[in-house]
C-alpha positions as CSV (number, residue, x, y, z in Angstrom):
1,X,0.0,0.0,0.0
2,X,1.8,2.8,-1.1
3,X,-0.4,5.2,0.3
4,X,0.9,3.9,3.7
5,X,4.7,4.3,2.5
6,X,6.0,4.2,6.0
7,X,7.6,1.3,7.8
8,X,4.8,-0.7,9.8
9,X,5.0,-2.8,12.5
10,X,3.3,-6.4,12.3
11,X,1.8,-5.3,15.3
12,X,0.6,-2.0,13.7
13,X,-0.8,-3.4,10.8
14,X,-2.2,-6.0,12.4
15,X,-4.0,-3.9,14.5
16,X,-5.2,-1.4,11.8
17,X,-6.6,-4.4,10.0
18,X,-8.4,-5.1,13.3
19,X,-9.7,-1.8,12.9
20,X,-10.7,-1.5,9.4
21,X,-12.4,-4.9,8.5
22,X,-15.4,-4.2,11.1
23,X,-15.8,-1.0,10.2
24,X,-16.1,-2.2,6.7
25,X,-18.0,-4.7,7.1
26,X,-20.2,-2.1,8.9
27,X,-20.8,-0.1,6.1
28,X,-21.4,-3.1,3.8
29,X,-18.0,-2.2,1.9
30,X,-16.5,-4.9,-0.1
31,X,-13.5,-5.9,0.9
32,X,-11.5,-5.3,-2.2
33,X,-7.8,-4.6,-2.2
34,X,-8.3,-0.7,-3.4
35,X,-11.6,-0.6,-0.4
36,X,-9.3,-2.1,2.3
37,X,-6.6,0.8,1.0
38,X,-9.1,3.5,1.5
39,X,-10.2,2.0,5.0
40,X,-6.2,0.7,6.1
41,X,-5.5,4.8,5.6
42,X,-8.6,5.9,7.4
43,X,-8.4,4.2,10.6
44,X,-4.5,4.8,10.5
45,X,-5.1,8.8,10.5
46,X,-2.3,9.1,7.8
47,X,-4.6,10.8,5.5
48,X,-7.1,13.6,7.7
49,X,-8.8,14.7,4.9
50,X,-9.7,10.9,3.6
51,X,-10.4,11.0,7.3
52,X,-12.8,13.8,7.3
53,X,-14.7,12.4,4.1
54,X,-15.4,9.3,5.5
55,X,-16.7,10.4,9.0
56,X,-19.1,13.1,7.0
57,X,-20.3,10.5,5.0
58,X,-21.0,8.1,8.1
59,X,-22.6,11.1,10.1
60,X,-24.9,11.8,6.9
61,X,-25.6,7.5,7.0
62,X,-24.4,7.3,3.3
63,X,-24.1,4.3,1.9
64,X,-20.8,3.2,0.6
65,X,-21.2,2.6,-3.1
66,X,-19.0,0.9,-5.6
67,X,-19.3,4.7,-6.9
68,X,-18.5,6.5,-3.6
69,X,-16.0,3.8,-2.8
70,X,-14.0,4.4,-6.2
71,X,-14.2,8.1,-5.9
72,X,-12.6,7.9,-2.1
73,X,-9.9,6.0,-3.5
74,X,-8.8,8.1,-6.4
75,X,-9.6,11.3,-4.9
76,X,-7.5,10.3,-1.6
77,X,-5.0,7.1,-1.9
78,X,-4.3,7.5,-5.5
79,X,-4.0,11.2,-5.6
80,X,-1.6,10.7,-2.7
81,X,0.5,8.6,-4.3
82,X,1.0,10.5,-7.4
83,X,2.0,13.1,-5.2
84,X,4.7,10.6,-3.6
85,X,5.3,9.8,-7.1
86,X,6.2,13.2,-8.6
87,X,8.3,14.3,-5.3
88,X,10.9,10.8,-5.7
89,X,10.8,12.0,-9.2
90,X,11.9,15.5,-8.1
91,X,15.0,14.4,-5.5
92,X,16.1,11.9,-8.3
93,X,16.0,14.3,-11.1
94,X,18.0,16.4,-8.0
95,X,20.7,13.4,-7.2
96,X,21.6,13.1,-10.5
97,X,22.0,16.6,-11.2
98,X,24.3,16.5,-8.1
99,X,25.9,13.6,-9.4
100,X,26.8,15.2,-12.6
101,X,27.9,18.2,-11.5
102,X,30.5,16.3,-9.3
103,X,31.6,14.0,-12.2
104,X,32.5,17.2,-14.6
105,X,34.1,18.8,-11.2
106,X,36.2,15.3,-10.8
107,X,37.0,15.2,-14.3
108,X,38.5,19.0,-14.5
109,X,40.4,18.1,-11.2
110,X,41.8,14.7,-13.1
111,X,42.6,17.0,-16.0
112,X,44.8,20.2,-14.0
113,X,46.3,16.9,-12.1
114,X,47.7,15.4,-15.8
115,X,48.7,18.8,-16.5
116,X,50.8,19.0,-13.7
117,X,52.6,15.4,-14.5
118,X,53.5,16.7,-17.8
């Protein structure tokens, strides 16, 4: 689950599972890999605004569609993880900037040093 990028306990995620599958079962959501995503993140806290979504749509008794269910999980897990996405994308484009800035810097150094031999 990308959306929970961290490092997890077994203990943790066992616990948020213990968490999540009642609640789901609860709402009478299916307990697909992307529903258990949306549900892991929401009793986990990691995400307050999934959070926030999900207890207004409990308060208002919604029912948990295929629909509503596909929306929460775009909108709030996979949203999320293209944000992950583009910021790796962002220090790597960074790192190897770095990198080849030092390579031309080594290779001017290894060219004054032949100089010097000659």
């Amino acid at each position: 689950m990308s959306a929970i990028a961290h490092d997890v306990t077994a203990d943790t995620a066992a616990e948020l599972l213990r968490l999540a599958v009642p609640l789901m079962s609860r709402h009478e959501v299916p307990p697909t890999p992307h529903n258990y995503t949306v549900w892991y993140t929401y009793v986990s806290g990691e995400n307050p605004e999934l959070k926030t979504e999900i207890d207004r749509l409990i308060a208002e008794n919604a029912a948990f569609t295929a629909v509503v269910c596909d929306r929460l999980h775009r909108q709030y897990v996979a949203e999320h993880n293209i944000g992950n996405i583009e910021q790796v994308r962002s220090n790597l484009n960074k790192i190897l900037f770095d990198v080849g800035t030092s390579l031309s810097d080594a290779g001017r150094a290894v060219q004054a040093f032949e100089g010097t031999l000659d």
